[in-house]
Structures are given as C-alpha cells and as structure tokens.
C-alpha positions, 0 to 999 in steps of 0.5 A, a space after each residue: 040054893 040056885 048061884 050064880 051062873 058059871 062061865 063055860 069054856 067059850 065063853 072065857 076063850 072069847 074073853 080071853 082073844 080080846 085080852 090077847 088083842 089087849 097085848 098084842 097093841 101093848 107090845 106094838 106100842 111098846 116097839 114103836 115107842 123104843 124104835 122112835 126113842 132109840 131111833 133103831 129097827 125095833 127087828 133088827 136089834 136084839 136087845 130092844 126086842 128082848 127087852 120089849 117082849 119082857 116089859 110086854 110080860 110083865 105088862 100081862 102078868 100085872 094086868 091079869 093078877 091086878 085086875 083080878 084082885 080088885 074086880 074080878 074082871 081083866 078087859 075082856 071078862 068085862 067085855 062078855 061079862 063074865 068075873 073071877 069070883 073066889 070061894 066067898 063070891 068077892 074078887 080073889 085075893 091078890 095071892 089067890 090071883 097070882 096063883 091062879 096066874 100060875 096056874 095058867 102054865 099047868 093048864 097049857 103044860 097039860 096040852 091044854 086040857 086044863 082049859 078044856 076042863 072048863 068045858 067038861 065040869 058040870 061047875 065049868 073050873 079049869 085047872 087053874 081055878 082048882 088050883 086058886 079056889 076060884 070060879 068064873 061065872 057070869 055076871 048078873 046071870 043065876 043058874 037054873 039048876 044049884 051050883 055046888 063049889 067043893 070046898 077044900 
C-alpha cells in the first residue's frame, strides 16, 4: 500500500518559524494592547510583562492543541502544506493533541534530538509524534515507496 507522504525535518522547521512569527506578533500586540490600556512602559513593569508572557502562552498552547484537534493543520502547517494526522489518517484527537504538546518538551528536553528524529526515521516522527500515535505528512502528496506506521 503506497501513504501519504511523510513530512521530513525541514519541512516542519519551516512551518514551525512562521508559527513562531505567529507568536511573536500575538505577544507584540498583547504589549502594545496593555501599554495603551494601562498607559505604562510595558518593559519597564514587571507584572504587566509577566502577565503578557503568560496570556502569550496560553495563547500558543490553545493554538497549537485546538488546531490541531480540528484540522490537523496550526498557520503554518497550512502554509507549507503539511497536517498532523493520528493512527486512522483524521485530526488527532484533542488528548492526543495535547499530548502531543507536551511532548514538545521532551523533544527540546533531549537537546533537541527528539525533533531531529524527524529527520533521521525513514517514517520522518519525532519524539513527540511516538509519544501521541501521530505523524506529519504532507498534504495531497503519495509516497513513492509504503509507509509503515508502528502500531502500539
């Protein structure tokens, strides 16, 4: 059986830069918003940066586990055409999604080996896509050669 074509390592680096754009212009605006409302140095006062850094997070962490659960796919994976598919080919559920945003943290916790196994695996999954049962392929593309999927 030929798959879909999996999404190698800079591929996703790709997608993942504008995704970081993404959240650099959210926490930007996030300052300007609270130095406009609170008519304060945004750099200067501790608290407001603190709390603009947190909405900033948890802006990202909606983002990333929300659109993936429902498309498969944040801004930027859209953009280079690539989606987040689980073990049945669908958008990972929203556990799996959120798992799979944790696991983002052991893939940089590695040095950052767990995102270079994307590159290295002949079925192209980081650390965190073994830890959620997902894969990144690419979208409307068909491998030349079977993917094989380890089912656990």
């Amino acid at each position: 059986m030929i798959g879909p074509r999996p999404a190698g390592f800079w591929i996703r680096a790709v997608a993942a830069a504008i995704d970081f754009v993404i959240f650099a212009v959210v926490k930007s605006s996030l300052g300007v918003l609270a130095a406009r409302v609170l008519r304060l140095d945004v750099d200067g006062a501790l608290g407001v940066r603190g709390t603009v850094a947190a909405c900033t997070a948890l802006f990202v962490v909606l983002y990333v586990v929300t659109l993936h659960a429902f498309e498969g796919q944040t801004l930027g994976k859209l953009i280079v055409r690539v989606r987040v598919v689980g073990a049945d080919g669908e958008p990972p559920t929203f556990g799996a999604s959120a798992l799979r945003f944790i696991g983002y943290g052991f893939s940089l916790a590695t040095f950052g080996f767990g995102y270079v196994m994307a590159g290295l695996r002949s079925d192209r999954r980081a650390l965190h896509d073994l830890l959620a049962g997902t894969r990144v392929e690419r979208v409307g593309a068909t491998a030349t050669r079977p993917v094989t999927v380890p089912r656990y």
